[in-house]
C-alpha positions in Angstrom: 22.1 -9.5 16.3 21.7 -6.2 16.3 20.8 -3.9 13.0 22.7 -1.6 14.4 26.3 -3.8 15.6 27.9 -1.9 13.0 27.7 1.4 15.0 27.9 0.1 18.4 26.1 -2.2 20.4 25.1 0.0 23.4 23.4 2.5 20.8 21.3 -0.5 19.0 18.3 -0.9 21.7 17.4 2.9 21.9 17.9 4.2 18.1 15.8 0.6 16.6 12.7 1.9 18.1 13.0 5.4 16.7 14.0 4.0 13.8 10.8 2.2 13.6 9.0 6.2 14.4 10.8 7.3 11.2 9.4 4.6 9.2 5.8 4.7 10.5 5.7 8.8 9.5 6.9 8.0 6.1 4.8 5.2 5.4 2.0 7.3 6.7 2.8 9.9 4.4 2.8 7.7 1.5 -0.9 6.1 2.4 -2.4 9.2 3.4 -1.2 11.4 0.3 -3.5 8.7 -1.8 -6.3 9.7 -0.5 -6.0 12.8 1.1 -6.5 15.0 -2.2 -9.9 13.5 -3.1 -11.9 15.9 -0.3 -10.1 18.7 -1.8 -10.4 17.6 -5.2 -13.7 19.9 -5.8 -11.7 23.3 -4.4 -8.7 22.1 -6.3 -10.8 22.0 -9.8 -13.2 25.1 -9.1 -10.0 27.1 -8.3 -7.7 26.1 -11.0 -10.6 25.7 -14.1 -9.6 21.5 -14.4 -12.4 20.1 -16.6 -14.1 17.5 -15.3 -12.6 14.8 -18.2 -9.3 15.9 -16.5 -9.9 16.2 -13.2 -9.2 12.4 -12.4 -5.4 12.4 -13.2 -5.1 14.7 -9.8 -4.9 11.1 -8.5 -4.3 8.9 -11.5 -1.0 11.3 -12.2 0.1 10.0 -8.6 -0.8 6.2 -9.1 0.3 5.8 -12.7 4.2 7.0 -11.8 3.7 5.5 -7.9 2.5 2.2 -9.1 4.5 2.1 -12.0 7.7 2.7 -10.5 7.8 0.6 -7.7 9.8 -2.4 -8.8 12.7 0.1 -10.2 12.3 2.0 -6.8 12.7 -1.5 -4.8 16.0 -2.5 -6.7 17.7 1.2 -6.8 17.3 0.5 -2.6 19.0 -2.9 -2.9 22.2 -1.4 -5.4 22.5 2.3 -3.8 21.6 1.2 0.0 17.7 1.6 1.4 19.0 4.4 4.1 20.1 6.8 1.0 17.3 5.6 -1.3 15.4 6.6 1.5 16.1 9.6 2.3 16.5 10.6 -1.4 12.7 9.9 -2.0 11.6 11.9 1.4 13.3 15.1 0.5 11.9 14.5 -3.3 8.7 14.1 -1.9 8.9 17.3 0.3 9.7 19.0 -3.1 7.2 17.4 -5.6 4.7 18.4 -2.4 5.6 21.7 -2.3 5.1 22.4 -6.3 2.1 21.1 -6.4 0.7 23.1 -3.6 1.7 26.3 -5.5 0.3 25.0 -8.7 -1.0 27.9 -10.9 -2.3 25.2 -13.7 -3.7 22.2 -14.0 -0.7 21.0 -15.8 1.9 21.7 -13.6 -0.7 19.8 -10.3 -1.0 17.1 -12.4 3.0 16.7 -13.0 3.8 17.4 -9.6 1.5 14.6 -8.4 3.3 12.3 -10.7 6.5 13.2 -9.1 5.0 12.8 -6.0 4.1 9.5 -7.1 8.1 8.7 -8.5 9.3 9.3 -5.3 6.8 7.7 -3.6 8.2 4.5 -5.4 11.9 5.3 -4.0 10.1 6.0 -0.8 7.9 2.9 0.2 9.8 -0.1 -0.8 13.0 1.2 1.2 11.1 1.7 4.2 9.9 -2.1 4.3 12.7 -2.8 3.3 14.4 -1.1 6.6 11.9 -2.7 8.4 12.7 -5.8 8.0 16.3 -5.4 8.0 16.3 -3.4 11.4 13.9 -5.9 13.6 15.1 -9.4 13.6 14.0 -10.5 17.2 10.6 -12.1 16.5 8.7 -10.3 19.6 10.1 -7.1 18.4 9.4 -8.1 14.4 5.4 -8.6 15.3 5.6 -5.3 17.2 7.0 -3.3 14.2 5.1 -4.9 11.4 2.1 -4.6 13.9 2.5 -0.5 13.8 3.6 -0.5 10.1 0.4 -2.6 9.4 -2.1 -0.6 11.1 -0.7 2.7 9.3 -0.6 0.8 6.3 -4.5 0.1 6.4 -5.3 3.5 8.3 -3.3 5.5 6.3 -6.2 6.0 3.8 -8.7 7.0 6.1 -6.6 9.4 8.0 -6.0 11.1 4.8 -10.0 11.9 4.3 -10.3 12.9 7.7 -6.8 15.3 7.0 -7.8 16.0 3.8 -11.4 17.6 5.1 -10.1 19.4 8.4 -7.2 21.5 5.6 -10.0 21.7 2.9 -12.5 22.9 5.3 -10.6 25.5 7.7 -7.4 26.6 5.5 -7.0 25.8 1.8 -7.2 22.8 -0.7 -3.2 23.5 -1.2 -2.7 22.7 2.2 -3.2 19.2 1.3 -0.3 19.2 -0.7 2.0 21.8 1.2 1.6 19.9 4.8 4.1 17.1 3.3 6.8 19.1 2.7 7.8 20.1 6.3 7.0 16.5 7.5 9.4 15.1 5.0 12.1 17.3 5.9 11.8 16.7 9.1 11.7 12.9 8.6 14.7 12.8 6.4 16.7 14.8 9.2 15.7 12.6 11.5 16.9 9.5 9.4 20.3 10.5 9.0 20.9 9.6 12.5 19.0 7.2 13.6 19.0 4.6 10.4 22.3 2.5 10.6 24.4 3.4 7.6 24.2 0.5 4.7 25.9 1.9 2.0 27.6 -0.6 -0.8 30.5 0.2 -2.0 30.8 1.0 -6.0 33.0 -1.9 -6.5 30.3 -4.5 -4.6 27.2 -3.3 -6.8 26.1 -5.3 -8.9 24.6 -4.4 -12.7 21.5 -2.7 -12.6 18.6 -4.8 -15.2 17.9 -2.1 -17.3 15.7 -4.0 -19.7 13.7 -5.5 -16.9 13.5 -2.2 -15.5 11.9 -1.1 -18.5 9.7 -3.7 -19.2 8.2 -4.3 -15.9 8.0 -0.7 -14.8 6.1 -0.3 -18.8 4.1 -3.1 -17.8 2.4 -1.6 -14.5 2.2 1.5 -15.6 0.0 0.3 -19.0 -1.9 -1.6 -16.4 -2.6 1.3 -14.1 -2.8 3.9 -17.4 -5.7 1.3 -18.3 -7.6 1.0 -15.1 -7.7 4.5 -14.3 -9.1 5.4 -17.9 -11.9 3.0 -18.0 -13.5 5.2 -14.9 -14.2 8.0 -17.7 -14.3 5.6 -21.4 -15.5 2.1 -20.2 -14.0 -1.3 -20.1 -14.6 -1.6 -24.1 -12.9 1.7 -25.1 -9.9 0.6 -27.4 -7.3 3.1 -25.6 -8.3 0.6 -22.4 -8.1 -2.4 -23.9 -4.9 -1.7 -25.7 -3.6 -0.5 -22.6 -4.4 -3.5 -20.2 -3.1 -5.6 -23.2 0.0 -4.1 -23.8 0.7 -4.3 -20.3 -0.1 -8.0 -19.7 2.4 -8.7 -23.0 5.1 -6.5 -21.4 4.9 -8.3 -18.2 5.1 -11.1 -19.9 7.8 -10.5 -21.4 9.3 -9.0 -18.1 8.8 -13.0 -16.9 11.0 -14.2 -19.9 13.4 -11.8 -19.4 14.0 -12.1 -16.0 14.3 -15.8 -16.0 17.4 -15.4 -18.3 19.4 -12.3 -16.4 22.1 -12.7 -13.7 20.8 -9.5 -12.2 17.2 -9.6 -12.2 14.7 -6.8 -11.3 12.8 -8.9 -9.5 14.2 -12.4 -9.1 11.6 -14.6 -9.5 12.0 -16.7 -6.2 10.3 -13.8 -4.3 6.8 -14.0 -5.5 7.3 -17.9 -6.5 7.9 -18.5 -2.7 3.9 -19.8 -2.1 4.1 -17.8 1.6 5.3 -14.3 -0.2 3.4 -14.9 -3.4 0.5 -15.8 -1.5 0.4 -12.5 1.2 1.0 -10.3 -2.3 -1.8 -11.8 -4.2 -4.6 -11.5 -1.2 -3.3 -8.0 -0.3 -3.7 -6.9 -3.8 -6.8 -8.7 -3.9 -7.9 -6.9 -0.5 -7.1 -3.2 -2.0 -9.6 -3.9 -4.9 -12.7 -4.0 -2.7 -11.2 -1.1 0.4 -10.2 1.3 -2.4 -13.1 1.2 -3.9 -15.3 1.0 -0.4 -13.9 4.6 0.5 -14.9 6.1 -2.6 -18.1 5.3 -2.3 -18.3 6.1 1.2 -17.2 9.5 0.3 -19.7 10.0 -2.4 -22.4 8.6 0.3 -21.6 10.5 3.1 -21.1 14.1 1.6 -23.7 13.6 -1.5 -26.5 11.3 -0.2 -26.2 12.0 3.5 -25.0 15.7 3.0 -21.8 15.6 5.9 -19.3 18.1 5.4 -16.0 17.7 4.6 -14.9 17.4 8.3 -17.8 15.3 9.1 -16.8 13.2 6.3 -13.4 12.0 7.9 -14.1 12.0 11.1 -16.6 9.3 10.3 -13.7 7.0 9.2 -12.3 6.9 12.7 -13.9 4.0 14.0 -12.9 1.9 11.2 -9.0 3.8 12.0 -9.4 2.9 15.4 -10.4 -0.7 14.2 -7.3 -1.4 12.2 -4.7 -0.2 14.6 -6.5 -2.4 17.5 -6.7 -5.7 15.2 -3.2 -5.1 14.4 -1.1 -4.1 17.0 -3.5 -5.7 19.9 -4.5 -8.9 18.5 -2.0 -9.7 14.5 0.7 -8.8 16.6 0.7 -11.2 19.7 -0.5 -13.7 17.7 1.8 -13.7 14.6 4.2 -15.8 16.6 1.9 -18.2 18.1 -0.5 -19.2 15.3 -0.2 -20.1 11.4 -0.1 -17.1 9.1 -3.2 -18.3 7.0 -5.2 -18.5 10.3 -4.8 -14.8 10.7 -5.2 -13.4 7.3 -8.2 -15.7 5.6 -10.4 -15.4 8.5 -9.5 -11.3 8.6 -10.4 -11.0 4.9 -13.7 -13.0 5.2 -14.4 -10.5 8.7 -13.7 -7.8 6.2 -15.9 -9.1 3.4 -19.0 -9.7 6.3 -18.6 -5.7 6.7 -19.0 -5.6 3.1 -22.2 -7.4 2.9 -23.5 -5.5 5.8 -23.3 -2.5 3.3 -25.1 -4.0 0.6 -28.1 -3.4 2.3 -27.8 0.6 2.3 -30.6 3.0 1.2 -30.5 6.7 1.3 -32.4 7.0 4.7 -30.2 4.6 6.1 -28.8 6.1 9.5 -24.7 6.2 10.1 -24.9 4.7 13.5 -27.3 1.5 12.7 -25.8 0.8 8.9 -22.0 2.6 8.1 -21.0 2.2 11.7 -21.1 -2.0 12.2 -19.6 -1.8 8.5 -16.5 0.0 9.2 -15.7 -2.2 12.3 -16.2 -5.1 10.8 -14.1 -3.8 8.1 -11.9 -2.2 10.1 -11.4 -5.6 12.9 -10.5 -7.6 9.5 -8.3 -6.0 7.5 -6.2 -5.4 10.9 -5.3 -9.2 10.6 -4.8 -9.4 7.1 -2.4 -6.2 6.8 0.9 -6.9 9.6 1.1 -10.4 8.9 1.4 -10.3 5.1 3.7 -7.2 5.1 6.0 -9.3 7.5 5.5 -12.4 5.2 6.3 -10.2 1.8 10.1 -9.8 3.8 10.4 -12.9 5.6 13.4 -15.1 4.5 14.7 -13.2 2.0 18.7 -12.3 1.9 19.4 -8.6 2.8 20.3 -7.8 -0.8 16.9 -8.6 -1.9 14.9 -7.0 1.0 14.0 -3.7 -1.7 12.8 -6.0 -4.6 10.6 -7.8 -2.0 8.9 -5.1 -0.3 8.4 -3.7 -3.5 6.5 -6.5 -4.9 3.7 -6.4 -2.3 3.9 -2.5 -2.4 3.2 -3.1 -6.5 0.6 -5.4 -5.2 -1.2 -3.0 -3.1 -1.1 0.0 -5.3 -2.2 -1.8 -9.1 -5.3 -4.1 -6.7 -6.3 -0.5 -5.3 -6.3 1.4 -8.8 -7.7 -1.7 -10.2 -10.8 -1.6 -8.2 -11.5 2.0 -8.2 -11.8 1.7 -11.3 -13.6 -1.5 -11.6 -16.1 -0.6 -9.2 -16.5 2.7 -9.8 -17.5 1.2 -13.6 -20.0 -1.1 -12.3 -21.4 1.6 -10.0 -22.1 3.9 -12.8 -23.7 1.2 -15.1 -26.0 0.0 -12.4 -26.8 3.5 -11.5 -27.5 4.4 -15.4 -29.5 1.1 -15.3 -31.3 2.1 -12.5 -32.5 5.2 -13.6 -33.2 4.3 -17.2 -36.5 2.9 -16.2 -37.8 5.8 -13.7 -38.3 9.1 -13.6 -34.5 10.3 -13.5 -35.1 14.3 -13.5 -35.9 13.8 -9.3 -33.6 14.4 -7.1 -34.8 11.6 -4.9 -34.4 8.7 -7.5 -31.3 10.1 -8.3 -30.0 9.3 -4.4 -31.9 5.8 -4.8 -30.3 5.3 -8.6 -26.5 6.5 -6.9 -27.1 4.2 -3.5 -28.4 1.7 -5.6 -24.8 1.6 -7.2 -23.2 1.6 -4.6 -24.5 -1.6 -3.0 -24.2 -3.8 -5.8 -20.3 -2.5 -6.7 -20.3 -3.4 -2.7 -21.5 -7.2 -3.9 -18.5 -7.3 -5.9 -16.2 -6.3 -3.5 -17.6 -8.7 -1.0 -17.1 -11.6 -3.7 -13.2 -10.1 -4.0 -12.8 -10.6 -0.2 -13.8 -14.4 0.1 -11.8 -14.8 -3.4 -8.5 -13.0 -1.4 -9.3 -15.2 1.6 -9.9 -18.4 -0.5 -6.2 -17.4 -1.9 -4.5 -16.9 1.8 -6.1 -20.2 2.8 -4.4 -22.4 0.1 -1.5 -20.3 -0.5 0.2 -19.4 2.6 1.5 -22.4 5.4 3.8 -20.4 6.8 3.8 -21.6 10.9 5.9 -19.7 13.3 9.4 -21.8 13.9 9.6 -23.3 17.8 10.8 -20.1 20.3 8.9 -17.4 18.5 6.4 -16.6 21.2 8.6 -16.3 23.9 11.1 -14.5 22.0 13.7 -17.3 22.0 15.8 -19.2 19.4 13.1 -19.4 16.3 15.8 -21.9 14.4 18.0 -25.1 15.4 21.8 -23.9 16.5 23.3 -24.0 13.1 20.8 -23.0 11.0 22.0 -19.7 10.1 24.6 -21.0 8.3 22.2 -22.0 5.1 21.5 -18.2 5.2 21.9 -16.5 2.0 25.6 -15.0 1.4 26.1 -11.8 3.3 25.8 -8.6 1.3 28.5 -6.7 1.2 28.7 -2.9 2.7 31.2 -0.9 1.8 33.4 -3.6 1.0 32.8 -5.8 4.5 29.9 -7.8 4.9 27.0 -6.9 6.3 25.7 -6.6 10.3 22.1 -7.4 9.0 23.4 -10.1 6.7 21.6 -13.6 7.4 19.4 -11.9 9.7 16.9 -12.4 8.9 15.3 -16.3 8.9 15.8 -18.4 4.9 12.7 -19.3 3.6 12.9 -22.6 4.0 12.3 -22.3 7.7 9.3 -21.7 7.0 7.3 -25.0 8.0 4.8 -26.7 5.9 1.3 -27.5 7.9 
C-alpha cells in the first residue's frame, strides 16, 4: 500500500519519488551544515575577534543542542505528525541560518548555531522517519535508503568542498546564509508533495516530560563533555563531571523509561539486537570518520599547503565513493544478502583505508597516499551507511518511526563529537610528545611532530572500525524475508495482521499503518 492511499491512489507513484528529493536536500543540509563552517572557521574568527579558547563552540554550539535534542525532536514528530515537525524545523533552520550569517558578535554566531542545531533535531529524525513511512515496497525501500545513505556519508565532505568554494570566492557568511533559501524552498516544496499525517488532539498521547529531560540532559552533558576535553583534556574536572553526570542521567533516563506508559524512547527500539546493533556500529563508525576529516583538513591546507578550494575538492573521490557503494552495490544487495554481510565487511574496508593512512609523512604525495585512503574509505562506509539507516526503521509501528530514527541520528551525532574529540586529544599529546624530545622551534619538525599525530590518532580510529565491525557481526542477523529481491510478497499471506495497532490520523487510522514489516520478521541466521 501506498503512503499516499490517503490522497489518492493515481497521485501515489509520481509524488513518493519527489517526496524522497525533499528528503535527500534536507538531510543534506543537516550533514553538510556540520562540516561546512570549519573552512570558514579562520575568516569567521579573524572577522568577528572570537578568541581562540572560544572559537570551538562555532561547531560545538551546533552539536551540543543538535545532539542533545534529538530524542525530544524524534518524539515531538511521532505526537504532532513528522510532515509538520518537518517542515517546522526546515523553516527554523532557514532562520537560525540566516542570523547567524549576519552575526555582528561572537555571541550572537555562537547562539544561532545552537539554534541551528535545535532545529536540526526537529529536522533529521522526521525526515527518517518519512522515509520509512513513505517507501514500503522493498525494491523501492533499498532505493531510497540507498540515496538517503550515500548523502548521509557524503554529506560531510560536500560541506568542506562547499564550505571552501563560499569561503574562497564570496564570504565566510555565505556558509551560513546559503541555508536559508534552500530551506524555504524545501519546506514549500513539502507541503505538497509529503502526504498529510496529522493526529488529531484527542488521539495524542502524553508527552514524557521527565524522560525528555533526562535523556535530552544526558546527551547534551555527554556532548558538553567531549567537546571540552579538545581544549582542557580528558582529566579536567569540568570533563569529567560532565561525562559523569551524563552517564548518571542516562541512567536514570533507563529507570524512568522502563516505568512510563509513554516513553521517550521505548526501550524495545534499541533492545531489538538488529536496530541496537546498526545504532551502536554507526555510532562507532562516526568516531573514527569525524575525526579522519579533521585531520585531513589540517593535513591538506597546513602540511600540504592546498587552499581552501583545493581542500574540498580533494574529498570528491571519497564522495564519489560513498554514493557508488551505496546506491550501486548496499542497494541491490540489501534484499538479497544478510544485513551483517554488508555492514561488518564495509566497516573493516573502511578501517583498511584507515591503516593505509597511518603510514603518512609530510612529503607524502595526494595521489599515491590520501587518494587509495579515501576510496577505500569511501567503498566501505557506502555499505555500512543505507543498510543500518533502513535497519534503525525496520519493523517498528508508525507511531514510533520518530523515536527510532532518532535513536540512530543520536547515535551518529554523540560517536562523531565523541571522536573529534577523542582523537583530536590523542593527536595533540602525541604531537607534544613528539616534539618534546627535538628541536621544536623548526618548522619542519613541527610538520613531522603534527603528521606524526595524525597517524597514530589514525591507529585508533582503525582499532574503532574493526571494534564497530566486530559489533555488526554478532549483533545484527537480520536476513531479507523470501520475495524481497524480486519485489514480491516479503511476508506469509496473513502476516500483517501481527502488525502493530494502526496509529490514528486525525481520528481514522492510518494509510501507512502496519506498513511497514514487525520486527519479528526479521529471521534469525
Amino acid at each position: 500500500m501506498s503512503a499516499y492511499t490517503a490522497t489518492g491512489h493515481e497521485n501515489a507513484d509520481s509524488r513518493r519519488w519527489w517526496a524522497l528529493a525533499v528528503i535527500a536536500i534536507a538531510q543534506l543540509m543537516i550533514v553538510l551544515d556540520i562540516t561546512i563552517v570549519n573552512i570558514a572557521l579562520p575568516s569567521a574568527q579573524k572577522d568577528l575577534g572570537i578568541s581562540d579558547a572560544d572559537r570551538q563552540w562555532m561547531i560545538t554550539a551546533y552539536t551540543l543542542a543538535f545532539g542533545g535534542l534529538l530524542l525530544l525532536g524524534g518524539r515531538l514528530g511521532d505526537l504532532f505528525g513528522r510532515k509538520r515537525v518537518f517542515t517546522i524545523g526546515l523553516l527554523g533552520f532557514a532562520l537560525a541560518s540566516a542570523i547567524g550569517g549576519a552575526a555582528v558578535s561572537p555571541a550572537m554566531l555562537f547562539g544561532a548555531r545552537a539554534l541551528q542545531g535545535a532545529f536540526g533535531a526537529l529536522l533529521a529524525p522526521s525526515a527518517l522517519g518519512l522515509l520509512s513511512t513513505t517507501f514500503s515496497d522493498p525494491r523501492e525501500r533499498s532505493t531510497a535508503f540507498g540515496v538517503f545513505g550515500a548523502i548521509a556519508g557524503s554529506g560531510a565532505a560536500i560541506g568542506f568542498i562547499t564550505g571552501g568554494l563560499l569561503t574562497e570566492y564570496l564570504n565566510w557568511r555565505w556558509c551560513l546564509f546559503v541555508n536559508t533559501p534552500i530551506a524555504i524552498a524545501t519546506a514549500f516544496a513539502a507541503r505538497y508533495v509529503l502526504a498529510r499525517d496529522h493526529v488529531a488532539k484527542g488521539r495524542r498521547i502524553k508527552l514524557d516530560l521527565p524522560g525528555a529531560l533526562l535523556g535530552c540532559t544526558g546527551l547534551l552533558a555527554i556532548v558538553f563533555g567531549t567537546s571540552e576535553a579538545v581544549t582542557r583534556g580528558w582529566g579536567d574536572w569540568l570533563v569529567l563531571g560532565s561525562l559523569g553526570l551524563g552517564v548518571l542521567l542516562l541512567a536514570t533516563f533507563v529507570l524512568v523509561e522502563k516505568h512510563t506508559d509513554h516513553a521517550l524512547l521505548p526501550l524495545h527500539i534499541v533492545g531489538e539486537r538488529n536496530r541496537g546493533g546498526a545504532a551502536l556500529s554507526v555510532g562507532l563508525a562516526m568516531v573514527g570518520m569525524f575525526g579522519l576529516f579533521l585531520f585531513l583538513t589540517y593535513y591538506l591546507q597546513v602540511i600540504k599547503h592546498f587552499s581552501p578550494v583545493m581542500s574540498g575538492v580533494s574529498f570528491l573521490p571519497m564522495t564519489a565513493a560513498i554514493i557508488t557503494s551505496s546506491t550501486g552495490f548496499a542497494a541491490r544487495l540489501m534484499t538479497r544478502v544478510p544485513s551483517r554481510n554488508l555492514i561488518a565487511p564495509g566497516l573493516l574496508l573502511a578501517a583498511a583505508g584507515m591503516a593505509w593512512l597511518t603510514q603518512m609523512k609530510v612529503d607524502s604525495p595526494w595521489a599515491a597516499m590520501v587518494l587509495p585512503a579515501q576510496l577505500l574509505l569511501g567503498f566501505g562506509m557506502g555499505l555500512v551507511f543505507m543498510p543500518s539507516m533502513s535497519l534503525a526503521t525496520l519493523g517498528v509501528a508508525p507511531n514510533e518511526a520518530g523515536a527510532a530514527s532518532a535513536t540512530i541520528n543520536s547515535a551518529q551525532q554523540v560517536g562523531g563529537s565523541f571522536g573529534t574529540a577523542l582523537l583530536n586529544t590523542i593527536a595533540a599529546s602525541a604531537t607534544a610528545t613528539y616534539l618534546s624530545t627535538r628541536i621544536a622551534s623548526d618548522p619542519q619538525v613541527q610538520a613531522q611532530g603534527a603528521v606524526h599525530g595524525y597517524a597514530v590518532a589514525t591507529w585508533v580510529a582503525m582499532a574503532v572500525l574493526i571494534l564497530a565491525a566486530l559489533v555488526a557481526f554478532l549483533m545484527i542477523n537480520h536476513r531479507p524475508a523470501p520475495g524481497e529481491a524480486t519485489g514480491g510478497p516479503a511476508v506469509p499471506a496473513g502476516a500483517e495482521r501481527e502488525a502493530a495497532p494502526p496509529a490514528q490520523i486525525d481520528g481514522q487510522p492510518s494509510a501507512r499503518a502496519g506498513a511497514t514489516a514487525p520486527a519479528d520478521r526479521q529471521r534469525a541466521t
